[in-house]
C-alpha positions as a printed NumPy array, in Angstrom:
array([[-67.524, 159.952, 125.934],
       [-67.986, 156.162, 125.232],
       [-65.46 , 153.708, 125.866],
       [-63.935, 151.351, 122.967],
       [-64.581, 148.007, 123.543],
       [-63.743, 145.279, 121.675],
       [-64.994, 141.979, 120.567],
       [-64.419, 140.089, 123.53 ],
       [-63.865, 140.624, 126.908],
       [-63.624, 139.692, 130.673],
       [-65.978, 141.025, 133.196],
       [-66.396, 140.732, 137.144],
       [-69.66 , 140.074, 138.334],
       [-69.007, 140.837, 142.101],
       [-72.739, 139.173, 143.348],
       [-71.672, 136.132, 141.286],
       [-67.842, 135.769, 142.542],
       [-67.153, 135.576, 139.206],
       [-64.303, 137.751, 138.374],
       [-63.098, 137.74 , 134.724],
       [-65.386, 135.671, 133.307],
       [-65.744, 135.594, 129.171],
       [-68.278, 137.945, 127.784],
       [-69.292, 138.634, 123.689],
       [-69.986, 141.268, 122.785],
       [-72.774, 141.163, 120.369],
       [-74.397, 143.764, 119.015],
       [-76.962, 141.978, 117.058],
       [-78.435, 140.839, 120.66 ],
       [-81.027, 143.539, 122.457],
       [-80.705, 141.889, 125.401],
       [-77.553, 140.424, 127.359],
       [-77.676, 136.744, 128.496],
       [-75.972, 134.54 , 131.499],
       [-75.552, 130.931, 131.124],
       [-77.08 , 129.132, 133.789],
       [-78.867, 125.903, 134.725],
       [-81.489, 124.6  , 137.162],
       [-83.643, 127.484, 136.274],
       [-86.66 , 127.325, 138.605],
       [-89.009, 129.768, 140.066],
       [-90.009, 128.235, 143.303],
       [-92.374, 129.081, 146.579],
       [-91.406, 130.037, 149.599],
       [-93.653, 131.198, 152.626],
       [-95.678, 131.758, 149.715],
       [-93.428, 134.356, 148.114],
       [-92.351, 133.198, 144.576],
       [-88.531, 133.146, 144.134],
       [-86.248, 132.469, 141.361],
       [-83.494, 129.57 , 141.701],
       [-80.397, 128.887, 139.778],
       [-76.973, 127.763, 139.339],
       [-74.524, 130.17 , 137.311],
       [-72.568, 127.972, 134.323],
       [-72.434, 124.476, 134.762],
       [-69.369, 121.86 , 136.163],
       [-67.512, 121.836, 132.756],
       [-66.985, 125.662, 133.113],
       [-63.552, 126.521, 134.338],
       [-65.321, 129.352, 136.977],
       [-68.092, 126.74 , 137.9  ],
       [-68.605, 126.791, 141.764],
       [-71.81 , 124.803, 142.216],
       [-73.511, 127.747, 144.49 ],
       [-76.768, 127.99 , 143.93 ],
       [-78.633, 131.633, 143.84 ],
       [-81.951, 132.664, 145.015],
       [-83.542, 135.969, 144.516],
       [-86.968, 137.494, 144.692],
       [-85.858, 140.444, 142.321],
       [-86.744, 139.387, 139.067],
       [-88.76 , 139.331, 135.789],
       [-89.515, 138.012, 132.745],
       [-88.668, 138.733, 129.316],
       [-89.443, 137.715, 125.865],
       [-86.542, 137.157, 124.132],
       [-86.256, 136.304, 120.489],
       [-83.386, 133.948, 119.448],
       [-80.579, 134.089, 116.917],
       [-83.055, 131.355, 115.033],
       [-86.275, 133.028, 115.135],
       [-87.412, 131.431, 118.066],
       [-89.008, 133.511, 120.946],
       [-88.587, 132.046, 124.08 ],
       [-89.964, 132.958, 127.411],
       [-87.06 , 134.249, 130.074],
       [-86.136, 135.048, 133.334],
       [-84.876, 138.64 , 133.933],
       [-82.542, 139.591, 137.009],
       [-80.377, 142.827, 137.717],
       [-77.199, 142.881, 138.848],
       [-73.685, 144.605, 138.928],
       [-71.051, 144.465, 136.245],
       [-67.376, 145.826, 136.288],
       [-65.524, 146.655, 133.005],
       [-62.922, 149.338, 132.501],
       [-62.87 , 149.237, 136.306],
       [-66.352, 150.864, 136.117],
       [-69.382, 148.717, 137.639],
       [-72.536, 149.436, 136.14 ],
       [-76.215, 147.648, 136.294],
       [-76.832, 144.986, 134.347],
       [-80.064, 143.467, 133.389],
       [-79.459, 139.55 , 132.239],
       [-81.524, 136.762, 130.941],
       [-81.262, 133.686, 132.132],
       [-80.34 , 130.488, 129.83 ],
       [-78.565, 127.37 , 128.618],
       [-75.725, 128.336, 126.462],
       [-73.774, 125.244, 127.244],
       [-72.663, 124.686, 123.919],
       [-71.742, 127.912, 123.715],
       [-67.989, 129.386, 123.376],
       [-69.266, 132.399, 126.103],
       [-71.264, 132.148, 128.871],
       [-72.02 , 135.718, 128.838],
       [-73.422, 137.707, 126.303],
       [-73.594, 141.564, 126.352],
       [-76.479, 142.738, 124.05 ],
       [-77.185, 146.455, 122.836],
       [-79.107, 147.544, 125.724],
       [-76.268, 147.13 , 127.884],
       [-73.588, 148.583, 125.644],
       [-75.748, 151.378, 124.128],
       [-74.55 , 155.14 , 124.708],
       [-71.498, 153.639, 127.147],
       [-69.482, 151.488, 124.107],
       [-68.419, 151.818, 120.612],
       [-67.381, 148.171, 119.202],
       [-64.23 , 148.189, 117.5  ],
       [-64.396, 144.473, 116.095],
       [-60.251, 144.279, 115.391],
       [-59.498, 144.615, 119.27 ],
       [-60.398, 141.819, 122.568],
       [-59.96 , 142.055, 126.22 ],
       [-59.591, 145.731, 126.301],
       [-61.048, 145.832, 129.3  ],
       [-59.312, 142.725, 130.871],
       [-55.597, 144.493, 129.567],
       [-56.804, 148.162, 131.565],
       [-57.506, 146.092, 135.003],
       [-54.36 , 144.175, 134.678],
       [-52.123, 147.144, 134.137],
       [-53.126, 148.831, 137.461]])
């Protein structure tokens, strides 16, 4: 059975240590998105690696820790705008509804953004049905517990 979800939410991202943290919900994106900066694949011991800083120091949730990973990929994703842009792809965990769940995001600016997180269709698919009137549905189930 899928779970209602609204509009807007707030997810934990427990590799992050980001815990309810502002997500859209947007089904008109395939793919969901992170906002991040200092995006760089670099070398080391010749083993290509992937750094980056989650959100940026105007964020409230900002925490200047910098991530490195050698699990990742790329992606072609095509903007809101027709533009297709070349990505970075990494998995990691999620927790809504007090589920967690895998999570592939894309890496990119979204500064002047509202939400630093999007969740796209592949995500959401055959696990949500969007009920556009509702927010935080999510965020309201963890905090009656």
């Amino acid at each position: 059975m899928k779970i209602t979800i609204g509009r807007e939410d707030k997810a934990d991202f427990p590799e992050f240590l980001l815990e309810n943290i502002d997500v859209k919900i947007d089904s008109g994106a395939y793919t969901s998105s992170i906002h991040c900066t200092n995006i760089e694949e670099i070398e080391v011991n010749n083993k290509k690696q992937l750094k980056f800083t989650l959100l940026d120091p105007a964020h409230t949730l900002y925490n200047n820790k910098e991530f490195i990973t050698n699990d990742y990929t790329f992606k072609i994703v095509k903007s809101s705008n027709g533009i297709s842009e070349r990505r970075f792809r990494i998995l990691t965990e999620i927790i809504m509804f007090n589920k967690k769940n895998d999570i592939y995001l894309t890496l990119t600016e979204r500064k002047n953004m509202k939400f630093p997180i999007l969740l796209g269709r592949k995500f959401l698919n055959k696990k949500f049905v969007i009920d556009t009137t509702k927010k935080n549905l999510s965020y309201h189930l963890k905090h009656q517990e």
